[in-house]
C-alpha positions as CSV (number, residue, x, y, z in Angstrom):
1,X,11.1,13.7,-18.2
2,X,11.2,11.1,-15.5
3,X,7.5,9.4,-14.6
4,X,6.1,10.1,-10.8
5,X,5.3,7.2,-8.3
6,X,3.3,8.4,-5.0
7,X,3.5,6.0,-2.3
8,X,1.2,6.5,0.6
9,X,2.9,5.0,4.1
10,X,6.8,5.0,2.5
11,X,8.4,5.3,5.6
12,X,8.6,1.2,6.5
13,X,7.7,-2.2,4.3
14,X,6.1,-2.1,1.4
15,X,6.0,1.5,0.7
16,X,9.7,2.0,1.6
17,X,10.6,-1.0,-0.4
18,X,8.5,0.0,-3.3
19,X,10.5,3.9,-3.1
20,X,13.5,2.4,-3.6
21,X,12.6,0.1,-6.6
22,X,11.0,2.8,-8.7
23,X,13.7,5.3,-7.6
24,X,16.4,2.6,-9.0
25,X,14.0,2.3,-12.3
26,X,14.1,5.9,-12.7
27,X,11.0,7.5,-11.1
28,X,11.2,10.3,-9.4
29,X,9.3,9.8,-5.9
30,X,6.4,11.7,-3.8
31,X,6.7,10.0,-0.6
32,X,4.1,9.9,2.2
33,X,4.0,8.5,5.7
34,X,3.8,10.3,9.6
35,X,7.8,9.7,10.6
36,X,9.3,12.6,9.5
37,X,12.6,11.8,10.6
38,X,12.4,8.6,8.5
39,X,10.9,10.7,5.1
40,X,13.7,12.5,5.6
41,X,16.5,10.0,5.8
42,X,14.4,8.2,2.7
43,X,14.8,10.8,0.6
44,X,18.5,11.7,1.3
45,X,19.1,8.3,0.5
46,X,17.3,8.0,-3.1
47,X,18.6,10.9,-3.9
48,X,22.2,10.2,-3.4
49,X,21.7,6.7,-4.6
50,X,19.8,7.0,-7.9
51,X,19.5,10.8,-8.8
52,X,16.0,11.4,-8.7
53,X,13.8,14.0,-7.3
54,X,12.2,13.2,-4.5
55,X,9.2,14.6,-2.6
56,X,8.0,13.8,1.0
57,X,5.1,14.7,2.8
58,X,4.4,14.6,5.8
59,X,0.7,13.6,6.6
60,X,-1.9,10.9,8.3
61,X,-4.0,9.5,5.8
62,X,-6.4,9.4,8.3
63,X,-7.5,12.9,8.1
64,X,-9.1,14.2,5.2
65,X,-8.4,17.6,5.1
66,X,-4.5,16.4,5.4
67,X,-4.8,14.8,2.2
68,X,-6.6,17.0,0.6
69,X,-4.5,19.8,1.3
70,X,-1.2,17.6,0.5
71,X,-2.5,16.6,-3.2
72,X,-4.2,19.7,-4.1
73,X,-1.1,21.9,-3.0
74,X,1.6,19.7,-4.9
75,X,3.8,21.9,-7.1
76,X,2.2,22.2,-10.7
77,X,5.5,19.6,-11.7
78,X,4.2,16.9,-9.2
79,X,0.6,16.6,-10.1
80,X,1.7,15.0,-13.3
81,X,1.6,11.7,-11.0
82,X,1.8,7.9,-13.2
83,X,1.1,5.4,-10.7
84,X,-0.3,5.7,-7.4
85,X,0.8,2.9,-4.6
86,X,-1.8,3.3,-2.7
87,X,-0.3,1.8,0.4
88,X,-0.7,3.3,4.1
89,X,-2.8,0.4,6.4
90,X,-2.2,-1.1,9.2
91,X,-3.3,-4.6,11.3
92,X,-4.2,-3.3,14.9
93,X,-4.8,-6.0,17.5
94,X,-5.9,-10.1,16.8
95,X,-8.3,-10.5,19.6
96,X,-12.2,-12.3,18.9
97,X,-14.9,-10.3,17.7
98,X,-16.2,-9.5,21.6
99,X,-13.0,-8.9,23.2
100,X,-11.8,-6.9,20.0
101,X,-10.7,-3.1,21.3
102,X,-12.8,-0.5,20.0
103,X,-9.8,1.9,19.5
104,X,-8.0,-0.7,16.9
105,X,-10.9,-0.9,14.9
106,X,-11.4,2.9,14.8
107,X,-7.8,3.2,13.4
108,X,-8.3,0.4,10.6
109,X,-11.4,1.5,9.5
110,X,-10.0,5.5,9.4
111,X,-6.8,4.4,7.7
112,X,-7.3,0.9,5.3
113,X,-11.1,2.4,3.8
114,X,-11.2,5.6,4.9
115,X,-7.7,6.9,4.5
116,X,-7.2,4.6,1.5
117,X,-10.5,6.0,-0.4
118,X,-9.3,9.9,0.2
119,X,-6.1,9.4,-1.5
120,X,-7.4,7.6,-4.2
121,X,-9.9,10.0,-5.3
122,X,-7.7,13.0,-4.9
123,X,-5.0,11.6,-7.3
124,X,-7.3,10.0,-9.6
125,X,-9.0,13.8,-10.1
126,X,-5.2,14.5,-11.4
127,X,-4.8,11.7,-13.7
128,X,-8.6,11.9,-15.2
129,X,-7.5,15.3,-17.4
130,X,-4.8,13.1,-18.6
131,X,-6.8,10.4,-19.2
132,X,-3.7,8.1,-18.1
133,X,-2.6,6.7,-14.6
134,X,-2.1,3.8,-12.6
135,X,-3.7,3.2,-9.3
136,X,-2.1,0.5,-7.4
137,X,-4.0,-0.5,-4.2
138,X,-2.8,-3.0,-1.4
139,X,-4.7,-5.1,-0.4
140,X,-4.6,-9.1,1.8
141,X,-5.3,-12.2,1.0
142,X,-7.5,-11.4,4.4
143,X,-9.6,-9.3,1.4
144,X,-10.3,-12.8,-0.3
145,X,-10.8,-15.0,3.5
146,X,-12.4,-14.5,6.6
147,X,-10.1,-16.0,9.8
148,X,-10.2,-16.0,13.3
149,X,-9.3,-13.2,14.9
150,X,-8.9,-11.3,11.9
151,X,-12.8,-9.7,12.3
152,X,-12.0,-5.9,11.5
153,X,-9.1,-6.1,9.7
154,X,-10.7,-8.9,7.3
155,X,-13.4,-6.3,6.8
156,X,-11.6,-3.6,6.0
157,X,-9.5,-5.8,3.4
158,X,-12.8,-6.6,1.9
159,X,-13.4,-3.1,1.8
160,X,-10.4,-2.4,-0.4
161,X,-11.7,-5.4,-2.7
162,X,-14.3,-3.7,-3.5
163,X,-13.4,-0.2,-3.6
164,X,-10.4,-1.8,-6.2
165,X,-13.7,-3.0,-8.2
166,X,-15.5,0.2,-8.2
167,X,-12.6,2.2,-9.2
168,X,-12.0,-0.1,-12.1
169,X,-14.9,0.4,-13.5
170,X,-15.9,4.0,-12.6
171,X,-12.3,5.1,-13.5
172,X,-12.8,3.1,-17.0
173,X,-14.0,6.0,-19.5
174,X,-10.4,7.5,-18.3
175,X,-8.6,4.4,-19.5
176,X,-6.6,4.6,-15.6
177,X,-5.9,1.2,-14.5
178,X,-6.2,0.1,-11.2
179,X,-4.6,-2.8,-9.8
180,X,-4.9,-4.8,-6.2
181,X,-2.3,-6.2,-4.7
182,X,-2.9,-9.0,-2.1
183,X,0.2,-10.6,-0.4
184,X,-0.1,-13.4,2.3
185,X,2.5,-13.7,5.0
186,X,5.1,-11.1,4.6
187,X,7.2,-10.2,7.6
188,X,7.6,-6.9,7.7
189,X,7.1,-4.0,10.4
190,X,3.6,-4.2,9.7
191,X,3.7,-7.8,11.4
192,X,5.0,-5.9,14.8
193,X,2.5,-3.4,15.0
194,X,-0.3,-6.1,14.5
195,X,1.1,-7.5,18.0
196,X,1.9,-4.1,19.2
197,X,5.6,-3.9,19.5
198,X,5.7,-7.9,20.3
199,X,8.7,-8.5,17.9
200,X,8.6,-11.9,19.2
201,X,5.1,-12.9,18.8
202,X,5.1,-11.3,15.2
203,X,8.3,-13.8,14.1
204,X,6.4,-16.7,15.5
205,X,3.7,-16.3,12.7
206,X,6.2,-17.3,10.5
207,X,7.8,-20.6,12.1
208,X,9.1,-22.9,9.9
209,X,8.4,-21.4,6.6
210,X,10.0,-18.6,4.9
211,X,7.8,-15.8,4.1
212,X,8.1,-12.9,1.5
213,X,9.8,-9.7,2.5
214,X,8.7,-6.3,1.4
215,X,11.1,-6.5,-1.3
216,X,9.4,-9.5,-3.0
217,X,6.0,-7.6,-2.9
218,X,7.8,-4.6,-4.6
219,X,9.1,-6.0,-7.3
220,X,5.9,-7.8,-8.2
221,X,4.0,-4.1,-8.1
222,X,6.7,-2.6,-10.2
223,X,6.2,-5.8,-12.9
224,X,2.6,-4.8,-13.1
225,X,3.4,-0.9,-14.4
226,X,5.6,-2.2,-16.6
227,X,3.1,-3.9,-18.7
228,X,1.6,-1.9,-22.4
229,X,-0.8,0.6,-21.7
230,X,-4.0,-1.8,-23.1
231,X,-2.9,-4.4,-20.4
232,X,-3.8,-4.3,-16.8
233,X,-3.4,-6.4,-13.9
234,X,-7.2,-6.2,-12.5
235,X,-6.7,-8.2,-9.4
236,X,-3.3,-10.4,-8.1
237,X,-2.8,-12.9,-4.8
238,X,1.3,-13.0,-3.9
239,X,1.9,-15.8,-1.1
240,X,5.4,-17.6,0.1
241,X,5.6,-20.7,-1.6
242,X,5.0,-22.3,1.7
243,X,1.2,-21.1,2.2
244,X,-1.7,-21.9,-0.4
245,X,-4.1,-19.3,1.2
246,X,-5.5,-18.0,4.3
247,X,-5.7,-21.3,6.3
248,X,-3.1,-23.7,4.4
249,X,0.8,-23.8,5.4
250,X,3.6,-26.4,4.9
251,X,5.9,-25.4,8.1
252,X,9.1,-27.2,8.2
């Protein structure tokens, strides 16, 4: 019997890159995101490629009757979920504090705290009977800095921080781990929506350095399930070689 992977926001970046790596490993796949017309190419695709079951849902994190309704109505051969990427966020907007738009903050907080806290609970009430799982949650290096511009965003990463710290240890007597993944500059879609739709001003965040790519962030999530069951991962900070942290890059 195959183990389950649920990725939450699957349809671009991490999340896609993630589905196809556990896919390739073996997994079957619940997939997650808004694009229906990309779950469904996603799916066709792992399953032709690696001859898994695959399960997509389509849902906005953002609204908690959507995922509630999504996790508790999974057929009784689903529920049996092993890790949970816990994924779907966005970066809206990198204006200061008193110019920021209202709007953009509304849709971080609703989707990196709010969204983000929904799924988690719902499929960590699955693995608790179990006493068993993996909760993988995505976080920022913006979770460990405050910069310029970043105000809401920062905060919500922060958010995650500490959500990742209460799960831990709430989540403990069930023996579930729970992991945070913080990457630094990764160019992804994830870069264009920040800039909304700018494609341009999204690549020139990365000038003269060569950032990670969602595959790179994948691989290092799939290293962390693949550890024995009385070792976890607490807390882990992935950067490009060419950046030390928030603030420090060598650009050449």
């Amino acid at each position: 019997m195959n183990k389950i992977v649920l990725i939450t926001g699957a349809t671009a970046g991490f999340g896609e890159a993630c589905a196809r790596k556990f896919a390739a490993s073996g997994y079957d796949v619940i997939i997650t995101g808004r694009r229906l017309d990309r779950l469904e190419r996603l799916t066709e695709e792992l399953k032709a490629q690696y001859s898994v079951d695959v399960l997509p849902l389509r849902f906005d994190v953002r609204s908690r009757d959507a995922v509630l309704n999504a996790i508790n109505e999974l057929p009784d051969q689903w529920k049996r979920i092993d890790v949970l990427i816990n994924n779907a966020g966005l970066a809206a907007g990198k204006d200061d504090f008193d110019k920021a738009s209202l709007d953009d903050w509304d849709a971080m907080v609703d989707t990196n705290i709010k969204g983000f806290a929904y799924i988690a609970q719902s499929v960590a009430q699955l693995m608790i009977p179990r006493k068993k799982g993996h909760i993988i949650n995505l976080g920022s290096v913006a979770a460990k800095q405050v910069y310029a511009q970043g105000n809401m965003y920062c905060a919500t990463k922060h958010a995650v921080e500490a959500l990742s710290q209460a799960m831990r240890i709430d989540l403990l007597p069930y023996h579930i781990k729970v992991t945070a993944v913080h990457p630094g500059a990764a160019n992804t879609e994830f870069s264009t929506v920040r800039f909304k739709g700018d494609r341009i001003a999204a690549d020139k965040v990365y000038d003269g350095m060569i950032p990670l790519v969602a595959a790179d962030v994948a691989e290092t999530i799939f290293y962390c399930t693949t550890l024995p069951d009385h070792v976890c991962i607490n807390d882990l900070v992935i950067t490009c070689t060419q950046q030390a942290d928030c603030f420090y890059y060598d650009r050449k």
